[in-house]
KOLLOSE-120681 format. One record per residue (C-alpha): y negated, z negated, x; residue number from 1. Coordinates in steps of 0.25 Angstrom, whole numbers, always signed. Example, Ala and Ser with C-alpha at 12.3 -4.5 7.8 and 13.67 -1.06 7.14 Angstrom:
     py     pz     px  seq
    +18    -31    +49    1
     +4    -29    +55    2
//
This chain:
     py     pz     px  seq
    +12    +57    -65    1
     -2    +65    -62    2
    -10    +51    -63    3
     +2    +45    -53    4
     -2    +57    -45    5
    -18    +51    -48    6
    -15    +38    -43    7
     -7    +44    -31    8
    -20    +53    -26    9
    -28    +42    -27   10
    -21    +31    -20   11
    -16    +39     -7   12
    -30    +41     -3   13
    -33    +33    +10   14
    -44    +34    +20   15
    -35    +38    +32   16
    -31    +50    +30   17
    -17    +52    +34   18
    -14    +42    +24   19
    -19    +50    +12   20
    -13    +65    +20   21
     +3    +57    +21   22
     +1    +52    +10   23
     -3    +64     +1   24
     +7    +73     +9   25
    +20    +62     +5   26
    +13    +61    -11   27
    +11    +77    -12   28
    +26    +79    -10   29
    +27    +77    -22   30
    +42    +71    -26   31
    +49    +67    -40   32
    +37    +53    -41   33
    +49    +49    -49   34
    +46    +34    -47   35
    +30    +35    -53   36
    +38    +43    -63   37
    +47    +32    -67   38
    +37    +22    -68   39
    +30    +32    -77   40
    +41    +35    -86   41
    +43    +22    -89   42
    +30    +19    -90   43
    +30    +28   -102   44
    +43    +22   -109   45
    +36     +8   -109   46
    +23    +15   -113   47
    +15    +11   -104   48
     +3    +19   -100   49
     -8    +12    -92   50
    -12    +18    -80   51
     -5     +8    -70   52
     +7    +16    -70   53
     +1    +27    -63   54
     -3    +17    -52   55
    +12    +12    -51   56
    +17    +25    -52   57
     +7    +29    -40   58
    +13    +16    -32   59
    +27    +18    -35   60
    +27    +32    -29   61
    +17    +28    -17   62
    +29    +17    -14   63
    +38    +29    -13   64
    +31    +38     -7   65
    +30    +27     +4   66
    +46    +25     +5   67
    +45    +41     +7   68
    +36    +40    +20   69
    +42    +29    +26   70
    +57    +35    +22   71
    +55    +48    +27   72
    +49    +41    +41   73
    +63    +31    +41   74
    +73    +44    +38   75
    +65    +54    +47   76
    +64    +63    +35   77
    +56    +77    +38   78
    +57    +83    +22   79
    +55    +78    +10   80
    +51    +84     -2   81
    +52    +98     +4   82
    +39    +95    +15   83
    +40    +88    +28   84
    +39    +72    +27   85
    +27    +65    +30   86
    +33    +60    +43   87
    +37    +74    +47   88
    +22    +79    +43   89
    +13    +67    +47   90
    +24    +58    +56   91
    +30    +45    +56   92
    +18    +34    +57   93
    +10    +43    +45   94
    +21    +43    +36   95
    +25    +29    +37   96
    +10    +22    +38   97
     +7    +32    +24   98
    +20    +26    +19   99
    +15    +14    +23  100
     +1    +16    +16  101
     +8    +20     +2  102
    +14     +7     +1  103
     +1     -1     +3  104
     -5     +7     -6  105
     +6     +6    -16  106
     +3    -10    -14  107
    -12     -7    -18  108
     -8     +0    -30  109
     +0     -9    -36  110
     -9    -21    -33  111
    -16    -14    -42  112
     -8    -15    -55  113
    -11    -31    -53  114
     +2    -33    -59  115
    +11    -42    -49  116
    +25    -38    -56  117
    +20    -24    -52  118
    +18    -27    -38  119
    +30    -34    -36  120
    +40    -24    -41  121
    +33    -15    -31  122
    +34    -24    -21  123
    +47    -27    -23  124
    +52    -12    -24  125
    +43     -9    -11  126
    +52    -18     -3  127
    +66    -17     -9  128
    +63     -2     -4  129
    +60     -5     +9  130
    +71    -15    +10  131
    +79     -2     +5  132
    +74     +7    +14  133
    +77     -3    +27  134
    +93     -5    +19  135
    +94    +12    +20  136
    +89    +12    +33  137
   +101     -1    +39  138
   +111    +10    +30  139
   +108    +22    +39  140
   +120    +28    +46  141
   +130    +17    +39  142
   +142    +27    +31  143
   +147    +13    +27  144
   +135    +10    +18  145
   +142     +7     +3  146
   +136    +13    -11  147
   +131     -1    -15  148
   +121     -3     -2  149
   +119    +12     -4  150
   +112     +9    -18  151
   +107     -3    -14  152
    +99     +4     -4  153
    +93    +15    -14  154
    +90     +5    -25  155
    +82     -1    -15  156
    +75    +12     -9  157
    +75    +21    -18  158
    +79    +14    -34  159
    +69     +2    -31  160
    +56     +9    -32  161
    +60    +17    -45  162
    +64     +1    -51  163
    +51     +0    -47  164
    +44    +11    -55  165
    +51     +8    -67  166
    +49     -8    -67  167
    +35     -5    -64  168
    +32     +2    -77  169
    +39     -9    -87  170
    +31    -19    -79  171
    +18    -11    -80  172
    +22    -11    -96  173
    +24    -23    -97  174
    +38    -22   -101  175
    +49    -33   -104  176
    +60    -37    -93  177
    +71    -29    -98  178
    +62    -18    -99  179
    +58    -19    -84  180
    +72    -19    -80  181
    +76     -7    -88  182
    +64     +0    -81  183
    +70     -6    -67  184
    +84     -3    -69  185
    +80    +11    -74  186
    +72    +14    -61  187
    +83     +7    -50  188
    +93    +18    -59  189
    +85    +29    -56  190
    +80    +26    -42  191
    +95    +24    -40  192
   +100    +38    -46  193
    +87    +44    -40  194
    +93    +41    -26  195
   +106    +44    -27  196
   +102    +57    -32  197
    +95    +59    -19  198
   +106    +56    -10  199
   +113    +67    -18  200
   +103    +76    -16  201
   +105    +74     +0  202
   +119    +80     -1  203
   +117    +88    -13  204
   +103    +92    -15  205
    +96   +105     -8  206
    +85   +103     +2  207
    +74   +113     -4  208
    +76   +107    -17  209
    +75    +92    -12  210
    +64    +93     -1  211
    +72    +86     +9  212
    +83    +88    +19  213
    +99    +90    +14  214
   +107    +77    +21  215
    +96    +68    +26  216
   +102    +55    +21  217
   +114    +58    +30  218
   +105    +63    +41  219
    +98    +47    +39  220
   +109    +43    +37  221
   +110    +38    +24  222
   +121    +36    +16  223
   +120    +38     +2  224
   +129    +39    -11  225
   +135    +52     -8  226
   +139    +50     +7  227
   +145    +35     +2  228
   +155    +42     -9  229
   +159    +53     +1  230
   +164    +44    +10  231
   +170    +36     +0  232
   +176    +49     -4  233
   +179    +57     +6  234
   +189    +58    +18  235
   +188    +51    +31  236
   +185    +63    +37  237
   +173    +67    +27  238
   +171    +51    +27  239
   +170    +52    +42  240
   +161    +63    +44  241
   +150    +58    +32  242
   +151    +44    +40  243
   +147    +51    +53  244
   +135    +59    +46  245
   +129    +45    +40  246
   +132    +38    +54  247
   +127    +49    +64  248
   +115    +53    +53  249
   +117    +69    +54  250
   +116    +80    +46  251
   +126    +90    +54  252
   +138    +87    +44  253
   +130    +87    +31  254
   +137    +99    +25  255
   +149    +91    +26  256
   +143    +77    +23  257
   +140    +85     +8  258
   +153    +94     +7  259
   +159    +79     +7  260
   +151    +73     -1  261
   +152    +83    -11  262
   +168    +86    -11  263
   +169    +71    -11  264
   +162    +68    -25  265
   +151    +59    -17  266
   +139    +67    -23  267
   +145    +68    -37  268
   +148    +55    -36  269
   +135    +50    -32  270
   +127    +59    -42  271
   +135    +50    -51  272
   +131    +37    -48  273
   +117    +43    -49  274
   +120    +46    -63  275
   +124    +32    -64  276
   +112    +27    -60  277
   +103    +36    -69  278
   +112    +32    -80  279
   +108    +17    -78  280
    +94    +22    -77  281
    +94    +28    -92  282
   +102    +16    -97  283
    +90     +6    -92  284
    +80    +11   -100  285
    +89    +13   -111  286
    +81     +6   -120  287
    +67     +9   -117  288
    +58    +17   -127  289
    +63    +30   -131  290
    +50    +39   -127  291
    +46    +51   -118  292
    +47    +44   -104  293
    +60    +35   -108  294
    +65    +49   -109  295
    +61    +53    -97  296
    +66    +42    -89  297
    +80    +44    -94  298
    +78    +60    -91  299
    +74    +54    -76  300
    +86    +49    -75  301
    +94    +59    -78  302
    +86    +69    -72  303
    +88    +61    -59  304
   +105    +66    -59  305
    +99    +83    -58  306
    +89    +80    -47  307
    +90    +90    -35  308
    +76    +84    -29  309
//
């Protein structure tokens, strides 16, 4: 990860310079890097050790770090990872022209590698994203959104960029099909668990700790896994009121909006199908080489149940 963080120094660097300050501001916040880690872990379990997978690592999380700008514009957000956003610090145009920037530079980056399957998993992964991102924005404010095009929106947004990640490394190593779909189908798990997770945290998690406000999907209007199974659970009434919350986008009822989804079973159930999801994730790559980082992708799996971040 320190030469990621090499490669990440010395590709945000750009003779304007508020390009180089919002982009530095939004890399600094640090974060989990976990999809530059996934493609480093995996990496490892196929032993390969050329120094190309700094460069992809560096990309993947210049990709994301994109989706961050331009997300935080598209929801209004004013926190995340305990500091104002970039468009609360630098505004609106700033963020989303860097973001804009981190993409095109991503592009350079992978030109780079001179490998066309690289460039079009990346591609590829860069517009199912954006197409996911469109598909949440059509589901704001809809309480009749069903499970299925809830996880088909997140596999898009979120679970396509850790696939990503993952296919990215058995094709730098040269791997065999079967192997590149065990590497896929390991990263879509874990991007999928990763998310849902997340959306538990939003009912469940506490603000200092996470960095970000309590109850902004609801505030967005987003509806996610938990507010899905407490509707399918819950009374009219507590079925009525959670509708309302997604419909009107407002935060006034949110100690009530997580009452219900806790007495109802909705977060327990959900963490649940997160555990499913990790489950299928360790299953994948069942049969990879037993080594240090093969370990260490089954404990990111699990490890991904406990997180509070």
């Amino acid at each position: 990860m320190r030469e990621v963080d090499k490669v990440i120094a010395a590709r945000l660097s750009s003779s304007v310079p508020l390009v180089s300050q919002v982009a530095q501001y939004i890399i600094s916040a640090g974060g989990k890097r976990l999809r530059p880690a996934l493609l480093l872990l995996l990496s490892g379990a196929l032993e390969y050790k050329d120094a190309q997978r700094f460069n992809l690592a560096a990309v993947v999380e210049f990709i994301h770090t994109a989706t961050l700008l331009h997300d935080d514009v598209v929801d209004e957000s004013t926190l995340r990872r305990g500091r104002p956003t970039a468009n609360e610090n630098f505004g609106n145009p700033a963020s989303v022209l860097v973001g804009d920037f981190l993409y095109s530079r991503a592009f350079q980056m992978m030109v780079d590698t001179n490998n066309m399957r690289v460039m079009h998993i990346l591609a590829e992964a860069t517009n199912i994203i954006a197409e996911g991102e469109v598909q949440q924005l059509m589901n704001t404010h809809d309480a009749s959104l069903t499970e299925a095009a809830y996880l088909n929106v997140i596999r898009s947004k979120t679970a396509k960029l850790f696939e990503a990640s993952a296919r990215l490394a058995a094709v730098l190593a040269g791997s065999p099909e079967h192997v590149e779909k065990a590497c896929a189908d390991y990263g879509q798990a874990l991007g999928t668990a990763f998310q849902v997770i997340d959306d538990v945290l939003d009912y469940d998690g506490d603000a200092a700790e996470m960095g970000k406000n309590l109850g902004d999907d609801l505030r967005e209007g987003k509806v996610t896994l938990p507010l899905i199974i407490a509707m399918q659970r819950g009374t009219a009434e507590q079925c009525a009121l959670i509708k309302n919350a997604i419909e009107v986008g407002e935060t006034d009822n949110l100690p009530a909006v997580i009452e219900i989804v806790k007495t109802t079973g909705a977060l327990d159930a959900t963490r649940q199908a997160a555990a499913a999801q990790a489950q299928l994730a360790i299953d994948a790559i069942a049969n990879l080489t037993n080594n240090a980082y093969t370990r260490g992708l089954l404990q990111l799996a699990a490890s991904l149940l406990d997180r509070r971040i």
